[in-house]
C-alpha positions as CSV (number, residue, x, y, z in Angstrom):
1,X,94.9,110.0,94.7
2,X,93.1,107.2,92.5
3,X,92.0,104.2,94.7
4,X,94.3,101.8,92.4
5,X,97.4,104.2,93.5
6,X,96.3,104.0,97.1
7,X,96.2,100.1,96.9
8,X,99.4,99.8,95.2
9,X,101.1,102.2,97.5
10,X,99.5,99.8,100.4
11,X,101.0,96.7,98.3
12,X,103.9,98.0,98.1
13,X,104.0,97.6,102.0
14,X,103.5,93.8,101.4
15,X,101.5,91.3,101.9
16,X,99.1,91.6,99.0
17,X,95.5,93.3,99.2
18,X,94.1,90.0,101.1
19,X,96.9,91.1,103.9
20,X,96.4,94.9,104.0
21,X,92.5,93.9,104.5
22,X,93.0,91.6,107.3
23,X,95.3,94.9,108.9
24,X,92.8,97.4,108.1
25,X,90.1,95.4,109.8
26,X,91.7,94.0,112.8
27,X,92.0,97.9,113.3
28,X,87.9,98.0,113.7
29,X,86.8,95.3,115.2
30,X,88.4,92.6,113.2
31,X,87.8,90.1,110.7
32,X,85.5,87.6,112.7
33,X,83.5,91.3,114.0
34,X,83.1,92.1,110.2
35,X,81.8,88.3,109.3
36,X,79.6,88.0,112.7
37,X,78.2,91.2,111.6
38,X,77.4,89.4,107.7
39,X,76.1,86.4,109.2
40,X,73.8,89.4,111.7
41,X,72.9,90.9,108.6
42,X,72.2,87.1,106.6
43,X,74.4,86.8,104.9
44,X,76.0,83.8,106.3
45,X,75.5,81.3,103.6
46,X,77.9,83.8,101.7
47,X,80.3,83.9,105.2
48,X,80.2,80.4,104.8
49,X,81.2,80.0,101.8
50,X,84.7,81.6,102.1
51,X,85.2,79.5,105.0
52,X,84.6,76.1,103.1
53,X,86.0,74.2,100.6
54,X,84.7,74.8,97.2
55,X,84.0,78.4,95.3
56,X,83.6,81.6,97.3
57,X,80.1,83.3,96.5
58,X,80.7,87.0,95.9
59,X,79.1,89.5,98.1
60,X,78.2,93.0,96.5
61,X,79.2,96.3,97.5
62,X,75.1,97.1,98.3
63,X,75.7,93.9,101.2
64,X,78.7,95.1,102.6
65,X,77.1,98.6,103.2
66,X,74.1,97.0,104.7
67,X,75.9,95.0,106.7
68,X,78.8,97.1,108.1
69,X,77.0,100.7,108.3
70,X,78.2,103.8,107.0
71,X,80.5,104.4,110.5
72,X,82.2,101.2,110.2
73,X,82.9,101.8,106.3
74,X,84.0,105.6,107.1
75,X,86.4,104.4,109.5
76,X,88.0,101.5,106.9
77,X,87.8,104.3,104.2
78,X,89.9,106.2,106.7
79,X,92.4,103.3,107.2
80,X,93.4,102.6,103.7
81,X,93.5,105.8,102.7
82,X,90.5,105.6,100.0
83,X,87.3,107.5,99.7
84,X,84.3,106.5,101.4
85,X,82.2,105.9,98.0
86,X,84.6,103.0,96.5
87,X,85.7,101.1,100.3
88,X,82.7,99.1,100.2
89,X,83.5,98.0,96.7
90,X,86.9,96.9,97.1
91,X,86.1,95.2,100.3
92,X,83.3,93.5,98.6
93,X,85.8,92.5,95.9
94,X,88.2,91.0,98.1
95,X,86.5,89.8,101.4
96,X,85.6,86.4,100.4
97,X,89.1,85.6,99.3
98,X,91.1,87.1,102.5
99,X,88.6,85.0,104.9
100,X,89.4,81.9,102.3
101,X,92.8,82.8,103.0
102,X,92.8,83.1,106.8
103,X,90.6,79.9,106.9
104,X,92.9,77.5,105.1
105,X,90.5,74.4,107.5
106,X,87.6,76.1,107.3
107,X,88.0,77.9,110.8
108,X,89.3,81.4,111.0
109,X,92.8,81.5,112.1
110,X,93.6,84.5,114.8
């Protein structure tokens, strides 16, 4: 199974990618663990960034596996059902815009 027809089988599920990512990581440790460990890693002008007003810097796929660690990303990789090499990728890819989401006044909600 491609990693596009595991995400649109996950989409299919509802709420949009931004929404299966907030699931997927409230399952390991959850979204304010992932961006605590960002800001550990410095990356909080980035973390910041989502939780602001104004344009979300992007993060690379490199950061995220610096970051997070191979365990944490195995056990993600596990969750949504893609391989290990691309999980890092697509979180990268739509991170910044599921914390811009879930920080509509610029604090994390839940």
């Amino acid at each position: 199974m491609s990693l596009l027809d595991s995400l649109t089988g996950l989409l299919s599920q509802g709420g949009g990618v931004q929404g299966v990512l907030t699931n997927v990581l409230a399952q390991t440790g959850g979204m304010s663990g992932v961006l605590a460990k960002l800001n550990d890693a410095g990356y909080g002008a980035k973390v910041n960034s989502w939780l602001g007003k104004g344009p979300n810097t992007p993060i690379t796929a490199d950061e995220i596996q610096s970051a997070l660690g191979n365990d944490h990303l195995k056990q993600i990789a596990t969750s949504l059902g893609v391989p290990f090499d691309q999980v890092a990728a697509l979180i990268s890819q739509h991170l910044p815009a599921a914390v811009d989401a879930a920080s509509p006044n610029g604090t994390l909600q839940g």
